[in-house]
C-alpha positions as a Markdown table, in Angstrom:
| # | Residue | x | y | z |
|---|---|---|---|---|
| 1 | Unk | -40.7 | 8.7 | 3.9 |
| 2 | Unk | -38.9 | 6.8 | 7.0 |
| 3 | Unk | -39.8 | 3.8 | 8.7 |
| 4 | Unk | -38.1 | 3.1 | 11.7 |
| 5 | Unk | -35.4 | 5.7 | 10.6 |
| 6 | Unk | -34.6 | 3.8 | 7.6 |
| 7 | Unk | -35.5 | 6.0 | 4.2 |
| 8 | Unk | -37.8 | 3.4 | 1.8 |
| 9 | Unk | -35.3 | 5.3 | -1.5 |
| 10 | Unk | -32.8 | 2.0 | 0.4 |
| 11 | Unk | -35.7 | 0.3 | -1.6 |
| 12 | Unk | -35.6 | 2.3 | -4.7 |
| 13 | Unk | -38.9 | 3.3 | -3.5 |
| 14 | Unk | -40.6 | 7.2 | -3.1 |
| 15 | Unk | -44.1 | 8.5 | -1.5 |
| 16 | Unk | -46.2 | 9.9 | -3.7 |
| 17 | Unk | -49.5 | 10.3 | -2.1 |
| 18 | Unk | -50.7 | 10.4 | 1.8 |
| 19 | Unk | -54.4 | 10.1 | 2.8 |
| 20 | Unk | -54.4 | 10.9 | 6.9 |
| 21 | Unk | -58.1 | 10.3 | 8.0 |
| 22 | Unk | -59.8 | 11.5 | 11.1 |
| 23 | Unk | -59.6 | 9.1 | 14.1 |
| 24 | Unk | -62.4 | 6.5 | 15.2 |
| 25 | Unk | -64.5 | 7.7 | 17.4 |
| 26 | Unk | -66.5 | 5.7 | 20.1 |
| 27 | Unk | -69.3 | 7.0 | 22.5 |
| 28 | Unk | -71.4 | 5.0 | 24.9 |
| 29 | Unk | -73.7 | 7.2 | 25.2 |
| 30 | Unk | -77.3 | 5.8 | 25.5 |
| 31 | Unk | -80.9 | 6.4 | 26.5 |
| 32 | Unk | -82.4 | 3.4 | 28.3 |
| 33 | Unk | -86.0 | 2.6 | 28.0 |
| 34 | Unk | -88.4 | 4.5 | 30.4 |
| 35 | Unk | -85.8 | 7.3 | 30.9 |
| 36 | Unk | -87.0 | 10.8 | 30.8 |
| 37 | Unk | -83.1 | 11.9 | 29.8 |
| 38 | Unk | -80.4 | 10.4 | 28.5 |
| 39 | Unk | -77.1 | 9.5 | 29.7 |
| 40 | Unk | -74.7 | 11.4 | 27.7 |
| 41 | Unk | -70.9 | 10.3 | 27.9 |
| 42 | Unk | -67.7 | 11.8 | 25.9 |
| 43 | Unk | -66.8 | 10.4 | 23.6 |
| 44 | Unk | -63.3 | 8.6 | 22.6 |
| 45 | Unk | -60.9 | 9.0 | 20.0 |
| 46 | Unk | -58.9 | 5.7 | 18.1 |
| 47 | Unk | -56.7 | 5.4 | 15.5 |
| 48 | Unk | -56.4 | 7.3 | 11.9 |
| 49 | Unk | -56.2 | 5.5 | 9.1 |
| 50 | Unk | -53.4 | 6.4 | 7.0 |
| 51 | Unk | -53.3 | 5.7 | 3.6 |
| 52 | Unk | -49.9 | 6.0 | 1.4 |
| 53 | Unk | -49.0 | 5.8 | -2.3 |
| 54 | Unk | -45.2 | 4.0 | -2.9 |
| 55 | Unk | -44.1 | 4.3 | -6.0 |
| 56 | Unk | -41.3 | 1.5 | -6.9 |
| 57 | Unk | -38.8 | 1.9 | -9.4 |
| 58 | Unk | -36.2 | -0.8 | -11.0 |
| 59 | Unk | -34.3 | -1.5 | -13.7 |
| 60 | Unk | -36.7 | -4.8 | -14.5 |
| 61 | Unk | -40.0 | -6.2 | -13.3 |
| 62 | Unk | -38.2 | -8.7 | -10.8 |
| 63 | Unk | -36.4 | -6.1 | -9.0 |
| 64 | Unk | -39.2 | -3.8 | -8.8 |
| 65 | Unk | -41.5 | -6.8 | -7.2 |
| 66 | Unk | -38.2 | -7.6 | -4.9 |
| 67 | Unk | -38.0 | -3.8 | -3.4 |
| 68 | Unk | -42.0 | -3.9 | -2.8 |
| 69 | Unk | -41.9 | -7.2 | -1.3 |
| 70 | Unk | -38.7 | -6.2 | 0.8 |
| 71 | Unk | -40.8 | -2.9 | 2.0 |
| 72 | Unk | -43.6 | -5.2 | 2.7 |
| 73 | Unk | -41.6 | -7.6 | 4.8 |
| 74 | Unk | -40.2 | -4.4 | 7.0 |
| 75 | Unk | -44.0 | -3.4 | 7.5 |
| 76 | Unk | -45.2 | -6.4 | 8.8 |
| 77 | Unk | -44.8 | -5.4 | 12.5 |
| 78 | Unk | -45.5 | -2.1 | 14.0 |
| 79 | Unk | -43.2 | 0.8 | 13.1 |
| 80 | Unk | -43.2 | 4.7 | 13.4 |
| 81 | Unk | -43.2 | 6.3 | 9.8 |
| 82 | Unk | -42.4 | 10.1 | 9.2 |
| 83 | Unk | -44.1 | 11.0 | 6.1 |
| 84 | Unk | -42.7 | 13.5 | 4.1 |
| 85 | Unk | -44.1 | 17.1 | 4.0 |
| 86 | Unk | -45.9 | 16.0 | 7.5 |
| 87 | Unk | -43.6 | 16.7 | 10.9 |
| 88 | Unk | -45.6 | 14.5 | 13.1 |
| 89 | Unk | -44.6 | 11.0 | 13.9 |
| 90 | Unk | -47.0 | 7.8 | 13.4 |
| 91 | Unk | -46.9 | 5.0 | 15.6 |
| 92 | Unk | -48.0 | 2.9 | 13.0 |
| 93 | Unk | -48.9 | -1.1 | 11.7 |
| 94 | Unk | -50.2 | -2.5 | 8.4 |
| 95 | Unk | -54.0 | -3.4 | 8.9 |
| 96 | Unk | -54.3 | -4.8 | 4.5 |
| 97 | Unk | -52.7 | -6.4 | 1.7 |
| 98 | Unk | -51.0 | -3.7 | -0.4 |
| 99 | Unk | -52.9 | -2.9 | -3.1 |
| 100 | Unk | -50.1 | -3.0 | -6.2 |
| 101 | Unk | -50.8 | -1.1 | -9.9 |
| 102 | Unk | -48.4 | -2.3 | -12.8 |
| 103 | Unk | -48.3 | 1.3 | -14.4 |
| 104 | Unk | -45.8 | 0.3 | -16.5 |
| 105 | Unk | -43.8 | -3.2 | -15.9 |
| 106 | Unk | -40.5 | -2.3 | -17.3 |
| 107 | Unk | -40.0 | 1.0 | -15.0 |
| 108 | Unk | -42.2 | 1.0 | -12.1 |
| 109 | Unk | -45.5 | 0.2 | -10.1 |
| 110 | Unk | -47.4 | 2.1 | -7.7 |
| 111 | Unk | -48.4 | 0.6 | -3.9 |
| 112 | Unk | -51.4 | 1.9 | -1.8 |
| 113 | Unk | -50.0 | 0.9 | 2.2 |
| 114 | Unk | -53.1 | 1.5 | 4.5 |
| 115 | Unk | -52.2 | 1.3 | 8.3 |
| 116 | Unk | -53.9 | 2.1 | 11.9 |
| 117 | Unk | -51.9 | 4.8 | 13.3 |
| 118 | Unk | -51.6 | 7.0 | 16.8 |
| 119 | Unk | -50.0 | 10.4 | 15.4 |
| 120 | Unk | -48.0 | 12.4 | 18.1 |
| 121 | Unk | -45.4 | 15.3 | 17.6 |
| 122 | Unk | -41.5 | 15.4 | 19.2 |
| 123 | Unk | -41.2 | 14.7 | 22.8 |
| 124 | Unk | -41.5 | 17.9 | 25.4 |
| 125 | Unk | -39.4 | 18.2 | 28.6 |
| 126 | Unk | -40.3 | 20.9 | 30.9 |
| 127 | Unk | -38.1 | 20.9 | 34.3 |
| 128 | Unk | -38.9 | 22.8 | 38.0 |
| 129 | Unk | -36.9 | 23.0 | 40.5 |
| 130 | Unk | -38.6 | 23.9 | 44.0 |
| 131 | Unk | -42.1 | 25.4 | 43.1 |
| 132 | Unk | -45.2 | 23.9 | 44.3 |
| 133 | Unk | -46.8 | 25.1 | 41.7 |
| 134 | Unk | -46.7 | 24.3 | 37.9 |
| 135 | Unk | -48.0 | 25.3 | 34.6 |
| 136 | Unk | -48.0 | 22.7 | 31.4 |
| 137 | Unk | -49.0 | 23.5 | 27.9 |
| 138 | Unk | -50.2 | 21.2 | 26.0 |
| 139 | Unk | -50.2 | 21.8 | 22.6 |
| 140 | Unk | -52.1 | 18.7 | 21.0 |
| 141 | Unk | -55.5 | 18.2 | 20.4 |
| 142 | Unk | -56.0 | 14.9 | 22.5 |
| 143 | Unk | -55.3 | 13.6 | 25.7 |
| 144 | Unk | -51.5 | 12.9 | 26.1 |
| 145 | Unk | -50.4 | 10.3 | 28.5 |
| 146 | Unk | -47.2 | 11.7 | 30.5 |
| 147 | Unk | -44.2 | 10.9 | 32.6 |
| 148 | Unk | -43.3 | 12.8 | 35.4 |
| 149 | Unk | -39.7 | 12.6 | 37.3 |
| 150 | Unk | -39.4 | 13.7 | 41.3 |
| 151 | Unk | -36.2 | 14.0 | 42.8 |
| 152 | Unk | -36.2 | 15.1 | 46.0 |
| 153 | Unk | -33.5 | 17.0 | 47.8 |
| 154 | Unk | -34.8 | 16.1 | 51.1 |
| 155 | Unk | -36.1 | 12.7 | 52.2 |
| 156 | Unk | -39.7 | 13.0 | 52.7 |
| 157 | Unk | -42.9 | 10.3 | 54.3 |
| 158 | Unk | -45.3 | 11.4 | 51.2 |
| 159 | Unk | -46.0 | 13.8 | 48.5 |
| 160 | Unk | -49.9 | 14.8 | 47.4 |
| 161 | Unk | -49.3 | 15.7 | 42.8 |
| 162 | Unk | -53.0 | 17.2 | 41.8 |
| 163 | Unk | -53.7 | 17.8 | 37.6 |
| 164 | Unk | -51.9 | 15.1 | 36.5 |
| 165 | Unk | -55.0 | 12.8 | 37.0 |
| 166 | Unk | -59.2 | 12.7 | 36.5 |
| 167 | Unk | -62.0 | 10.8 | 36.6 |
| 168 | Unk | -62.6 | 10.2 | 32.7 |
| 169 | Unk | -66.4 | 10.9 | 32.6 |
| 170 | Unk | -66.7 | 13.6 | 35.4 |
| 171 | Unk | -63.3 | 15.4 | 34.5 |
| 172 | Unk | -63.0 | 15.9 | 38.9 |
| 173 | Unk | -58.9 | 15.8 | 39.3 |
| 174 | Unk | -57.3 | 12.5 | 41.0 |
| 175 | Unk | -54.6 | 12.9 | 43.4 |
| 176 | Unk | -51.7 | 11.0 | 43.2 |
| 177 | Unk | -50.2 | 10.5 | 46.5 |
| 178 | Unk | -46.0 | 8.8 | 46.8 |
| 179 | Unk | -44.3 | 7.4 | 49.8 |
| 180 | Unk | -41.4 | 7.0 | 51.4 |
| 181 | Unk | -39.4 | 9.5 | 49.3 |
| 182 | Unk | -35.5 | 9.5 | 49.5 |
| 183 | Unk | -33.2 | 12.2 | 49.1 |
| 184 | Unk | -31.7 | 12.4 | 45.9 |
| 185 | Unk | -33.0 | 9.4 | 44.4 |
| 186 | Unk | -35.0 | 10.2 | 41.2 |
| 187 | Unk | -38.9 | 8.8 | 40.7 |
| 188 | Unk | -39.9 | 7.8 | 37.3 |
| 189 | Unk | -43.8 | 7.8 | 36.8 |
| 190 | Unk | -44.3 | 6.8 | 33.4 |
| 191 | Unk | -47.9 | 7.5 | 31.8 |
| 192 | Unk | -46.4 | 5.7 | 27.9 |
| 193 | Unk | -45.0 | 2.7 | 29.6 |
| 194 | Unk | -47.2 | 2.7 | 32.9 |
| 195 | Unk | -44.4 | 2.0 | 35.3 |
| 196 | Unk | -43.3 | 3.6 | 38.5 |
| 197 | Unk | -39.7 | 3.0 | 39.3 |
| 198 | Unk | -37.2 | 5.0 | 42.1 |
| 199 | Unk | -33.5 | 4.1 | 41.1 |
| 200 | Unk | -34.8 | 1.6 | 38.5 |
| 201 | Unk | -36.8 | -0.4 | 40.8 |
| 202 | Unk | -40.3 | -1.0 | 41.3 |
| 203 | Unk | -42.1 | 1.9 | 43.1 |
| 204 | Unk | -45.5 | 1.1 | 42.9 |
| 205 | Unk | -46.2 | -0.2 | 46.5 |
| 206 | Unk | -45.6 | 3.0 | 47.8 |
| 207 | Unk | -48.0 | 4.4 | 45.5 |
| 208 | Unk | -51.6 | 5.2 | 45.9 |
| 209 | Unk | -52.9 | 6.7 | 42.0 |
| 210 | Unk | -56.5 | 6.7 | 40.5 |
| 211 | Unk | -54.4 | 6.9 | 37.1 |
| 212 | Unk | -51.4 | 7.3 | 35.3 |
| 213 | Unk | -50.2 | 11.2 | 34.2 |
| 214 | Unk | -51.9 | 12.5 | 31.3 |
| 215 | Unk | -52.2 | 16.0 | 30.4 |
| 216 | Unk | -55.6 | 17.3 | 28.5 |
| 217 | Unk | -54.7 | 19.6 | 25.3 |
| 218 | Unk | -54.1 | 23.4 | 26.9 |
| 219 | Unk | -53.2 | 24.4 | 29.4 |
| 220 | Unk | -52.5 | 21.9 | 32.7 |
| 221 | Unk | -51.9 | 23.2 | 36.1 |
| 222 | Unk | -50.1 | 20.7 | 38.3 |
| 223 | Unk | -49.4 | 21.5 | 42.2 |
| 224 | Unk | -47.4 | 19.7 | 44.5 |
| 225 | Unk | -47.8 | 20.1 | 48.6 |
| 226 | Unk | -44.7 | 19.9 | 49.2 |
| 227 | Unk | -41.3 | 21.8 | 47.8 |
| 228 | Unk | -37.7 | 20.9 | 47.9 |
| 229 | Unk | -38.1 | 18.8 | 44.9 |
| 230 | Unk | -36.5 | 18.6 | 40.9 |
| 231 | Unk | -39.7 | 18.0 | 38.8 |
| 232 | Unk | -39.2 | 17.0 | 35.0 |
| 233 | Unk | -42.4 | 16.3 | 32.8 |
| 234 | Unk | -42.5 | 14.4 | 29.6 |
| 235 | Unk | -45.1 | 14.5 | 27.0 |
| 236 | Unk | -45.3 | 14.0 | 23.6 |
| 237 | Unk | -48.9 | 15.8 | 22.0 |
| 238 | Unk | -50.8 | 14.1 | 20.1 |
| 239 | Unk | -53.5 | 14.8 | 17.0 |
């Protein structure tokens, strides 16, 4: 087990058990009074709760305590854990006191960490170079938020990007529409971070968006109406 790329054996520490929940799920669906039918929404998904056995080892009591409460301390703000025998990556933070079992005080204790976590896989990049046209796959199981780079090779007054947006409830596609593009300078529209930046500066006044990029879990088709552009999308699934 890693948190934050630093192996928990620095605290003479080992995993021993994982408990990976399904994520909340919310729905507003309701059925007012004097309504014939009722209005039915989708539903959305939250975090897991992730549950993991530590077990702590030392040569004495005090150093076992020490190496839990030094674990503890890291896990007090939010961290991304790779669990072992899982490849996925957890965006996670401690939501409850540890719960600590003395299984034997002169060799080691057991710790049961329960956190809220958003589990995603490695980061995708998929680049296109002059094609108004372009298929994404997807290979999550929930809505992924996305960044999309534009650089076009020719100045340009706007540019009309279809599949990268919808209307949450009715699923219709969103157009996002950019201005005032300059040749050769790269457009970062960033879905994780929900920015918009040409050359590292602030983009979004020439932008006109009903949302950030997301792409759905499948298969996404994107088209742009204009070519003579360097397209890079970024995603990384999530589960």
């Amino acid at each position: 087990m890693q948190v934050d790329n630093i192996n928990i054996s620095t605290f003479k520490a080992k995993q021993m058990n994982v408990v990976k929940e399904f994520p909340s799920v919310t729905n507003g669906t309701e059925w007012l009074e004097g309504s014939l039918n009722p209005n039915m929404l989708p539903g959305k998904t939250g975090f897991k709760k992730v549950k993991v056995t530590i077990l702590f080892k030392g040569a004495n009591r005090q150093e076992i305590q020490s190496n839990g409460d030094k674990l503890l301390s890291l896990l007090l703000s939010p961290r991304i854990l790779r669990l072992d025998g899982l490849t996925s990556y957890f965006k996670a933070v401690l939501i409850s006191k540890p719960e600590r079992l003395e299984d034997s005080i002169k060799r080691f204790h057991r710790g049961t960490f329960e956190f809220n976590a958003l589990e995603y896989g490695v980061e995708i990049s998929n680049s296109f170079t002059n094609t108004k046209s372009i298929t994404i796959t997807n290979p999550g199981n929930l809505e992924t938020p996305a960044i999309i780079e534009l650089t076009p090779t020719a100045g340009k007054l706007t540019l009309n990007i279809t599949g990268l947006t919808r209307d949450p409830y009715t699923g219709i596609g969103k157009n996002i529409v950019v201005s005032k593009l300059t040749a050769n300078k790269k457009i970062v529209i960033d879905g994780e971070e929900i920015l918009v930046l040409e050359d590292g500066k602030n983009k979004f006044p020439d932008m006109a968006l009903y949302d950030f990029p997301s792409l759905l879990p499948g298969e996404n088709r994107i088209t742009l109406d204009q070519d003579n552009i360097n397209v890079t999308i970024k995603f990384k699934p999530r589960y």
